[in-house]
One Martini backbone bead per residue (centre of mass of N, CA, C, O) as a GRO file, in nm:
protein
  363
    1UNK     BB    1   0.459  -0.851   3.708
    2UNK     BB    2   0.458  -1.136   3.646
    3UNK     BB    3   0.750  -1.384   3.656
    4UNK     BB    4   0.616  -1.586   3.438
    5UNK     BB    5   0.620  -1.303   3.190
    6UNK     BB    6   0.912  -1.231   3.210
    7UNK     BB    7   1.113  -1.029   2.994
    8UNK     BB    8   1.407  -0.959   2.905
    9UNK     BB    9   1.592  -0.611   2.851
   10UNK     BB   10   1.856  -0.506   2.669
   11UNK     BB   11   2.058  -0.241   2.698
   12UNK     BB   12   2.184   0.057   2.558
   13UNK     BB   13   2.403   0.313   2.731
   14UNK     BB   14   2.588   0.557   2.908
   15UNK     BB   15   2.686   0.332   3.066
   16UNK     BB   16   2.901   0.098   3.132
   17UNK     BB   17   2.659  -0.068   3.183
   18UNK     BB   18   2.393  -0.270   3.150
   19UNK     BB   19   2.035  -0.315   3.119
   20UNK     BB   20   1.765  -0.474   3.273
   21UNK     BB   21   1.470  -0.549   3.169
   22UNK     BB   22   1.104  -0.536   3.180
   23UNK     BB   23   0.905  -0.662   2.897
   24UNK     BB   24   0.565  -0.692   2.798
   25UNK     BB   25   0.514  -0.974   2.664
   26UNK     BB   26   0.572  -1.303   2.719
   27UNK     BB   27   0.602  -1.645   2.771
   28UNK     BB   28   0.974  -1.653   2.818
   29UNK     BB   29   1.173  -1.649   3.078
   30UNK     BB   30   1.445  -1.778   2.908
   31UNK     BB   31   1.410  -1.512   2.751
   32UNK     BB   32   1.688  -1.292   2.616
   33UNK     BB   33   1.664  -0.954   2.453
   34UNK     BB   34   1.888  -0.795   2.249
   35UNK     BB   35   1.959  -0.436   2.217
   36UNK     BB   36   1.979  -0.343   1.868
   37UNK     BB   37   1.999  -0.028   1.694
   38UNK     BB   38   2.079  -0.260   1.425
   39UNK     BB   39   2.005  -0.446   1.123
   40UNK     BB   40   2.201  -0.653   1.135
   41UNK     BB   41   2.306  -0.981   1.086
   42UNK     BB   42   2.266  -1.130   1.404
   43UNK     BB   43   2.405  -1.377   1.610
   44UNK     BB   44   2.166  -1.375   1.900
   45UNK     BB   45   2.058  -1.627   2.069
   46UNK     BB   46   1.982  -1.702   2.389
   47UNK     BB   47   1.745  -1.927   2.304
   48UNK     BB   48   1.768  -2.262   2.223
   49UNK     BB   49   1.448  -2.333   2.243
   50UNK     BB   50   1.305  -2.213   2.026
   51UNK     BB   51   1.078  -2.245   1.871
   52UNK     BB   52   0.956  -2.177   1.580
   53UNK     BB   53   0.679  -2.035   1.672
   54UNK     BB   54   0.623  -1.781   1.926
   55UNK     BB   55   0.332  -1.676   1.825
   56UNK     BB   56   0.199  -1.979   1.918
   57UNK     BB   57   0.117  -1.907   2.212
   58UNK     BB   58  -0.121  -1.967   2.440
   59UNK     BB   59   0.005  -1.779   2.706
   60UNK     BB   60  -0.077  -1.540   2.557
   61UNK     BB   61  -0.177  -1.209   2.576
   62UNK     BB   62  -0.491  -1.088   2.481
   63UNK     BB   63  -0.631  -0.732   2.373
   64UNK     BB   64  -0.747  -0.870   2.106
   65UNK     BB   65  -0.949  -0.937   1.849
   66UNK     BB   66  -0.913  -1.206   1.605
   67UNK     BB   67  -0.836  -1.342   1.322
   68UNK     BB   68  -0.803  -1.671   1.179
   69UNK     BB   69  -0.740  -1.498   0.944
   70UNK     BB   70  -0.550  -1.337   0.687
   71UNK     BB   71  -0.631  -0.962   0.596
   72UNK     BB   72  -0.370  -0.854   0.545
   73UNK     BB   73  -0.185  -0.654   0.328
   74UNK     BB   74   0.078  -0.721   0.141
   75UNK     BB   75   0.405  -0.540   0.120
   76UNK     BB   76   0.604  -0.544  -0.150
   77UNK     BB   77   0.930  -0.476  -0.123
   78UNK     BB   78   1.059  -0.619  -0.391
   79UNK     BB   79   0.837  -0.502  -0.628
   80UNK     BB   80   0.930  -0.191  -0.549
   81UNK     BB   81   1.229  -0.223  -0.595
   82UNK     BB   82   1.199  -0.315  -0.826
   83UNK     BB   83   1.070  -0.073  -0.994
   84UNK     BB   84   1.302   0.118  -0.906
   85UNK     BB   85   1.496   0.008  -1.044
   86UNK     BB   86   1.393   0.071  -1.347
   87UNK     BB   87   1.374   0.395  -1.265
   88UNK     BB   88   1.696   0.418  -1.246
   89UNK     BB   89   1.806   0.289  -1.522
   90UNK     BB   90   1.623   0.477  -1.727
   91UNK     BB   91   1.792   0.712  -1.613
   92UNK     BB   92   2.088   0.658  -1.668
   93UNK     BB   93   2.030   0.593  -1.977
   94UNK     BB   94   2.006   0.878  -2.038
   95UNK     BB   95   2.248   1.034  -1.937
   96UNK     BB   96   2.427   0.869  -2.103
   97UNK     BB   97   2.327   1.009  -2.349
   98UNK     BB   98   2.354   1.302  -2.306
   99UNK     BB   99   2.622   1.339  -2.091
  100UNK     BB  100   2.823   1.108  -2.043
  101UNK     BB  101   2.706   0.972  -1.761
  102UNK     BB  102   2.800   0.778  -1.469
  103UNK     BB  103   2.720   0.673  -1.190
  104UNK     BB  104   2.908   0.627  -0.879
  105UNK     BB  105   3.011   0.388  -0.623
  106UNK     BB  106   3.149   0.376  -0.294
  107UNK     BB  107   3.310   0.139  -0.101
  108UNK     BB  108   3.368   0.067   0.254
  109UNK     BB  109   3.541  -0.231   0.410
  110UNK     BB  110   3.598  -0.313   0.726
  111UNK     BB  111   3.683  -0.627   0.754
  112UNK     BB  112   3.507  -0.982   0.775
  113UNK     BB  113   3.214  -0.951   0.838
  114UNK     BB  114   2.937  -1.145   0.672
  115UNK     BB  115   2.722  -0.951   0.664
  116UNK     BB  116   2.922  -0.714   0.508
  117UNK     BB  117   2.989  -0.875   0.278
  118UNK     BB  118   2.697  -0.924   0.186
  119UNK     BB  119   2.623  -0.598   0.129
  120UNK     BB  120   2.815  -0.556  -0.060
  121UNK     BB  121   2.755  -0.752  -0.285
  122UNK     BB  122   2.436  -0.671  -0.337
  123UNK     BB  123   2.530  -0.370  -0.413
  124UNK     BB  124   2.671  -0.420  -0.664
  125UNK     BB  125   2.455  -0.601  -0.786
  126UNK     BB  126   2.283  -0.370  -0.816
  127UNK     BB  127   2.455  -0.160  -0.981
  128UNK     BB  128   2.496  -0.370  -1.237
  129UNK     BB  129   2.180  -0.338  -1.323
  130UNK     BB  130   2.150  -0.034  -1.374
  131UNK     BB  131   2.465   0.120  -1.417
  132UNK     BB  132   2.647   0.121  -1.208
  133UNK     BB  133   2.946   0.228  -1.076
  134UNK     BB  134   3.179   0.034  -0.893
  135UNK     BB  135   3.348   0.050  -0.589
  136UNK     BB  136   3.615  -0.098  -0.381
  137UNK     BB  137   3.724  -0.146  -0.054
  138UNK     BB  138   3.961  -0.322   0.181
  139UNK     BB  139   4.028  -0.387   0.475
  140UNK     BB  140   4.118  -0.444   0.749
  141UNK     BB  141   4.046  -0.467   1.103
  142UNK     BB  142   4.388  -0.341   1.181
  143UNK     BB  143   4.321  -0.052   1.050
  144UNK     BB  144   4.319   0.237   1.076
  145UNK     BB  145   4.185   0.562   1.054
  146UNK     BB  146   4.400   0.690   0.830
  147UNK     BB  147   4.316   0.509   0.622
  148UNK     BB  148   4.039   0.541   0.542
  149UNK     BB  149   4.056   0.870   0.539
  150UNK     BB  150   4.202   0.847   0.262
  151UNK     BB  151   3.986   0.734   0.127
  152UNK     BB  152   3.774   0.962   0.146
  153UNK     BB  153   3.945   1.136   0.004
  154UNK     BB  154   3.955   1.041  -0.266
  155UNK     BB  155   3.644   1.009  -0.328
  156UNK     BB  156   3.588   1.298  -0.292
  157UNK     BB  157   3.793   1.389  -0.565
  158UNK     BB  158   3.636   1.229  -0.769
  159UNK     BB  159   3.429   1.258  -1.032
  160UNK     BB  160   3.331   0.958  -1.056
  161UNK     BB  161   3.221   0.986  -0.763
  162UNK     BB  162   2.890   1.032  -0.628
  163UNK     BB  163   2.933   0.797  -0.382
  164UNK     BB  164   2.941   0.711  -0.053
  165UNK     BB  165   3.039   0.426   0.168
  166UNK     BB  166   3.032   0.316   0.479
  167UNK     BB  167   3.063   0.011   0.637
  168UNK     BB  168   2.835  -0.114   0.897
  169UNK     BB  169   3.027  -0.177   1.155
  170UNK     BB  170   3.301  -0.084   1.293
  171UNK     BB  171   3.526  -0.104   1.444
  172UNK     BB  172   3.645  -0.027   1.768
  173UNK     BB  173   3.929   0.133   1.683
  174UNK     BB  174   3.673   0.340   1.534
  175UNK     BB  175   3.591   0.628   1.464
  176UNK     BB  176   3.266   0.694   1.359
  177UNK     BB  177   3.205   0.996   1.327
  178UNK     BB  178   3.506   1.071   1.176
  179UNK     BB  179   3.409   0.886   0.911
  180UNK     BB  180   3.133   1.038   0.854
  181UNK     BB  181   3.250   1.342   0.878
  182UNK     BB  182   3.403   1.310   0.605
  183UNK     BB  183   3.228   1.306   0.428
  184UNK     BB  184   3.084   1.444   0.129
  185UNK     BB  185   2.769   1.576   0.165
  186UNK     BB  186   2.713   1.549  -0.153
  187UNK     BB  187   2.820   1.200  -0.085
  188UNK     BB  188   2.596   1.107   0.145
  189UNK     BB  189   2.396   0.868   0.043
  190UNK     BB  190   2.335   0.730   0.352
  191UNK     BB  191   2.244   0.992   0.542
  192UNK     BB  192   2.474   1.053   0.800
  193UNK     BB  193   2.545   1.304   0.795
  194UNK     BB  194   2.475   1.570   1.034
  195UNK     BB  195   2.381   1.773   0.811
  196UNK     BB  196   2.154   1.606   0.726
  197UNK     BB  197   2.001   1.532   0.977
  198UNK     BB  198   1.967   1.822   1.091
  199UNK     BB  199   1.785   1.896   0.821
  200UNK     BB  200   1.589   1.671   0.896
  201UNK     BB  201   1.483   1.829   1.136
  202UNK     BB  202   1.442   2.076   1.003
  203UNK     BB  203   1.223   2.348   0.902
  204UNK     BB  204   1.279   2.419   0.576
  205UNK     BB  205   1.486   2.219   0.544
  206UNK     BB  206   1.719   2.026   0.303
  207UNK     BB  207   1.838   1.716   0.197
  208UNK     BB  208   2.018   1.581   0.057
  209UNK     BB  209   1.971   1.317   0.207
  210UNK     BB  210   1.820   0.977   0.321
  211UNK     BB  211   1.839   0.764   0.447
  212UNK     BB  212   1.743   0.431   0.324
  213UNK     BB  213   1.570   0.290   0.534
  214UNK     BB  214   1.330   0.517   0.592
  215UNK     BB  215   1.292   0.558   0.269
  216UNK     BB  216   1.169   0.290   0.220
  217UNK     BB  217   0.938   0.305   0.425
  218UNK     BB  218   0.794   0.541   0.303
  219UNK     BB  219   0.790   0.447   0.027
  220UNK     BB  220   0.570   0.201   0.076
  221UNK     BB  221   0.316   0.421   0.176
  222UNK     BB  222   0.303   0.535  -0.087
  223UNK     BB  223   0.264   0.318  -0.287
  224UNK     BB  224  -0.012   0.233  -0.117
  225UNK     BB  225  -0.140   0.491  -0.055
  226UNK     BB  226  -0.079   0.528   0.265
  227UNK     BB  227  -0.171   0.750   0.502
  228UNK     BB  228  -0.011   1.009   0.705
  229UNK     BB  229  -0.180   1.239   0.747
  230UNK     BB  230  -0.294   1.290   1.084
  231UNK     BB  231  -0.139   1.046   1.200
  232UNK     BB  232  -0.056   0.786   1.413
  233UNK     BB  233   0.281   0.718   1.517
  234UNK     BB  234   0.503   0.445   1.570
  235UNK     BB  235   0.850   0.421   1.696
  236UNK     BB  236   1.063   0.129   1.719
  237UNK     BB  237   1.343   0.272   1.803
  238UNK     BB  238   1.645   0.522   1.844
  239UNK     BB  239   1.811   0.507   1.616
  240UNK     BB  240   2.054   0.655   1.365
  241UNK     BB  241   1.964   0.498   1.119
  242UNK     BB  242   1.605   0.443   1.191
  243UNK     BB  243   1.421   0.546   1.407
  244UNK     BB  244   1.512   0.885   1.401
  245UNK     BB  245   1.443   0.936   1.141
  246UNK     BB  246   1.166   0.836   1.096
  247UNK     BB  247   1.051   1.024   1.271
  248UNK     BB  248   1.090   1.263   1.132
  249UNK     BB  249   0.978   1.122   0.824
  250UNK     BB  250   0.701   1.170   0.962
  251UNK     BB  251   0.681   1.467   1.037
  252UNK     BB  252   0.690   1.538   0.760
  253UNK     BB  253   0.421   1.447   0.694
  254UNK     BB  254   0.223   1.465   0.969
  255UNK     BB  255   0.259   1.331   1.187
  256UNK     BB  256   0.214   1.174   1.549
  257UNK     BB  257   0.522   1.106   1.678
  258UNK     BB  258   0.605   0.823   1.859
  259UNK     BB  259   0.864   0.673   2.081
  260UNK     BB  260   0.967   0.396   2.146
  261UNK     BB  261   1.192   0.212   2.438
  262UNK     BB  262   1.344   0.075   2.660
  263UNK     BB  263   1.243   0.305   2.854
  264UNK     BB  264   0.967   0.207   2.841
  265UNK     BB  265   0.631   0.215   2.938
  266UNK     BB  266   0.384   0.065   2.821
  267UNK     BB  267   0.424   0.017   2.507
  268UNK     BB  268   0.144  -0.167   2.436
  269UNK     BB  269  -0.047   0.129   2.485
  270UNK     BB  270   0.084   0.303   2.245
  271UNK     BB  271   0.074   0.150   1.994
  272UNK     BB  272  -0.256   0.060   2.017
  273UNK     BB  273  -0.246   0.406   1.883
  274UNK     BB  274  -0.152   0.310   1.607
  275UNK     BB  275  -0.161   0.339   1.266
  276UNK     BB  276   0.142   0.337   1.250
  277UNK     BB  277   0.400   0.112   1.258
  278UNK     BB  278   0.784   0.129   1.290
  279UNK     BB  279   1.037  -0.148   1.356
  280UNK     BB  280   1.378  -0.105   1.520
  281UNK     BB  281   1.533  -0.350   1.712
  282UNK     BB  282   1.591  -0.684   1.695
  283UNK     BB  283   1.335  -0.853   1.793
  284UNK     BB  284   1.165  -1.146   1.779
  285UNK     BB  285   0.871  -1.118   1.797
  286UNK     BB  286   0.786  -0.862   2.018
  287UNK     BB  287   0.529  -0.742   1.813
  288UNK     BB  288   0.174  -0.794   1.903
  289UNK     BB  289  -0.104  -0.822   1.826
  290UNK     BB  290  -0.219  -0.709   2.126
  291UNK     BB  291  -0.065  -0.406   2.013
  292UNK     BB  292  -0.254  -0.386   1.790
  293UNK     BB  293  -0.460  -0.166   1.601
  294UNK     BB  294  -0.741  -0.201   1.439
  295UNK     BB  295  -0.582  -0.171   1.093
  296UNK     BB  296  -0.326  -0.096   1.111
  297UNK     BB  297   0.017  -0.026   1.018
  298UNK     BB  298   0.347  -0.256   0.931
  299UNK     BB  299   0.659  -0.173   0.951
  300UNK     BB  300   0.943  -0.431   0.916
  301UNK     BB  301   1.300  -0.393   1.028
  302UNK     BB  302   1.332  -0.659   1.122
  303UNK     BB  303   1.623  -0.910   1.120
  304UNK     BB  304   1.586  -1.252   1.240
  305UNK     BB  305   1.746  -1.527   1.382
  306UNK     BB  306   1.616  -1.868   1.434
  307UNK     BB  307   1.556  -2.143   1.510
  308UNK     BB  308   1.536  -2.433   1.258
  309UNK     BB  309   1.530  -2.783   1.193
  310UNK     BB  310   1.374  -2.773   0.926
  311UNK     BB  311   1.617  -2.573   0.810
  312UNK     BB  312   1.890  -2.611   0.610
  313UNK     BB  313   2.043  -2.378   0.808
  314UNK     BB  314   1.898  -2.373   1.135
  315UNK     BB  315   1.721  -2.091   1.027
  316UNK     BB  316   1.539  -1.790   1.051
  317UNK     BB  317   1.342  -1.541   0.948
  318UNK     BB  318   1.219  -1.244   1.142
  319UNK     BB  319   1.063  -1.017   1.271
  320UNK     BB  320   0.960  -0.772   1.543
  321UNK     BB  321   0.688  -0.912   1.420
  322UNK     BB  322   0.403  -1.079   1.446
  323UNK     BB  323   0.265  -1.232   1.177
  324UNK     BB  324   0.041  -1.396   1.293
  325UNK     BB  325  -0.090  -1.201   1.461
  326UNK     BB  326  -0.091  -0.914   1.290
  327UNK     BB  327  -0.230  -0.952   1.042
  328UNK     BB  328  -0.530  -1.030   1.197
  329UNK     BB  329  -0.559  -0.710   1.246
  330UNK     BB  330  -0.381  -0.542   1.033
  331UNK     BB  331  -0.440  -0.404   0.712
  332UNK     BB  332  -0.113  -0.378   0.691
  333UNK     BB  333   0.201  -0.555   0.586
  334UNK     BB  334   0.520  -0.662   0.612
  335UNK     BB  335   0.732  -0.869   0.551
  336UNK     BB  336   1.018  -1.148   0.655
  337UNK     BB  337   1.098  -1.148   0.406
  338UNK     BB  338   1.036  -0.887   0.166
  339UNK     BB  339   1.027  -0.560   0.222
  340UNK     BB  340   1.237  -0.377   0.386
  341UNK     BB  341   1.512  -0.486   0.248
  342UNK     BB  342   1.547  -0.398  -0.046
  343UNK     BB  343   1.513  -0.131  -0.039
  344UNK     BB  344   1.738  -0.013   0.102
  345UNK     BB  345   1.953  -0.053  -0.193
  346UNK     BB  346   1.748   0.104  -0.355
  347UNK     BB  347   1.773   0.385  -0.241
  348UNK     BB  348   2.104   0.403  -0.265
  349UNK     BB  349   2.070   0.403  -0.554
  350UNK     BB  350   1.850   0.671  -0.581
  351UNK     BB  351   2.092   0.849  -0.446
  352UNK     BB  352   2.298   0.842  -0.656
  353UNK     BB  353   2.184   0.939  -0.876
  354UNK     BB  354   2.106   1.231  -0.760
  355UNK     BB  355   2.443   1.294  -0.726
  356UNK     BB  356   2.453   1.285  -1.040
  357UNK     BB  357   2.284   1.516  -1.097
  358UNK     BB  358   2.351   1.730  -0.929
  359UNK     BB  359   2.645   1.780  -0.989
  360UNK     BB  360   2.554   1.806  -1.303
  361UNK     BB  361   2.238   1.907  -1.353
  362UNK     BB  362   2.038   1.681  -1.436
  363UNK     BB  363   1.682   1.690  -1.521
   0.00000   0.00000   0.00000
């Protein structure tokens, strides 16, 4: 691969040091793309002369033919979420007048960062539209492990609350895995304990949660009634929160999952086999026009910041999906924002009722 073509690519290993690849996307020799497979909304651009939009480079390599204007249909996940929450408030509304339950969400926030404060608050805003009540701890930064671990055994034991949710990620002297496996089974809406994840692997069995961002990316294939069986998907990233669910629940679906990742080798000649791409690794429009097979369908969960002084906040957001080249190309595409993002919350709503309705059995 040419020098002057060549993006670097910042992997996360099991080694103590990054490792930084070249992957094969466009001419931007001094942009360096931060591999991070959580979709949380991090400021991290590395190249401050980012243009307006990356996806309008004329010296970018097409290797399929695009229409001039956009073809594909947009999936608006906005409209499928609100049309989810009004089906989980009439079902709460119903559940309320039966049998005298609301369901409650706790939610623990440990530090200070603005991200996930801003998600816990949206998280809230949308349980009191539906009816859900809503439960808050928050931590400090320099809080213990077993202080979180103490709100979690408290919440596990409430029988208003019907789903926990720990928002990641966590401080750093705070073991992951420690406080996801203490949540009670029953109640791990985010479906993150690792009894779900097992049991989302296994054929035959089922989770009693499933992730809530894989389990959107999926609702929205469904409600557009967009056919996944005996279909080829790719997922782009193989976190535990996003990519390794999504081809999970993708091959229970009957598709032929492969996952692209830091360490594959001509990602654009895999995807550009696939009729569904679902995307979630955080880098800018990495996904081009030229890796996508016409007609393709495109999840987009990147959330991603870049420079745009013409915007009032100083950046816009995009997705890991180049929208201008590629909806000229595939069938249908989420946008971003707009698309995968909302589900997202609408999922964990949907999840909670589910978890008071098992809890107590109503149907």
């Amino acid at each position: 691969m040419a020098a002057t073509a060549a993006t670097m690519f910042l992997t996360n290993s099991s080694s103590s040091s990054s490792r930084l690849l070249k992957f094969n996307t466009t001419k931007h020799p001094n942009t360096i793309l931060h591999f991070r497979p959580s979709i949380s909304l991090q400021f991290r651009i590395s190249n401050p002369k980012f243009p307006k939009s990356i996806c309008s480079s004329s010296s970018a390599t097409t290797a399929v033919e695009v229409n001039n204007e956009t073809s594909a249909t947009v999936i608006d996940g906005k409209r499928v979420a609100k049309d989810i929450r009004e089906e989980v408030a009439v079902e709460i509304s119903r559940m309320k007048d039966e049998i005298g339950i609301v369901p409650g969400l706790a939610v623990i926030l440990v530090g200070d960062r603005k991200d996930s404060a801003t998600y816990v608050r949206n998280k809230k805003k949308a349980c009191d539209t539906v009816g859900i009540n809503s439960y808050e701890v928050r931590l400090a930064e320099d809080c213990t492990e077993e202080e979180v671990l103490k709100h979690i055994s408290e919440f596990n034991d409430d029988p208003s609350v019907h789903g926990i949710l720990v928002q990641l990620p966590l401080p750093s002297h705070i073991n992951e895995q420690n406080i996801l496996n203490a949540v009670c089974i029953e109640k791990d809406v985010d479906g993150f304990h690792p009894l779900n994840i097992g049991r989302l692997a296994m054929r035959g069995r089922e989770p009693l949660f499933v992730p809530c961002t894989p389990k959107g990316c999926i609702e929205l294939l469904h409600r557009y009634d967009i056919p996944i069986k005996g279909k080829r998907a790719v997922v782009i990233g193989r976190s535990n929160i996003v990519g390794m669910p999504a081809a999970l629940l993708l091959q229970r679906e009957d598709a032929t999952v492969t996952i692209v990742h830091s360490r594959t080798k001509n990602p654009e000649e895999i995807t550009r086999q696939a009729d569904i791409i679902i995307s979630a690794v955080g880098q800018p429009n990495m996904v081009r026009g030229s890796w996508v097979k016409p007609g393709a369908v495109l999840i987009d969960v990147g959330i991603n910041p870049i420079e745009d002084p013409e915007c009032p906040r100083g950046y816009r957001l995009v997705g890991d999906i180049c929208y201008e080249e590629a909806s000229k190309v595939a069938s249908a595409i989420t946008p971003v924002p707009g698309g995968v993002g909302p589900m997202t919350i609408a999922m964990l709503l949907s999840n909670t009722l589910l978890s008071a309705k098992r809890i107590h059995n109503f149907r």
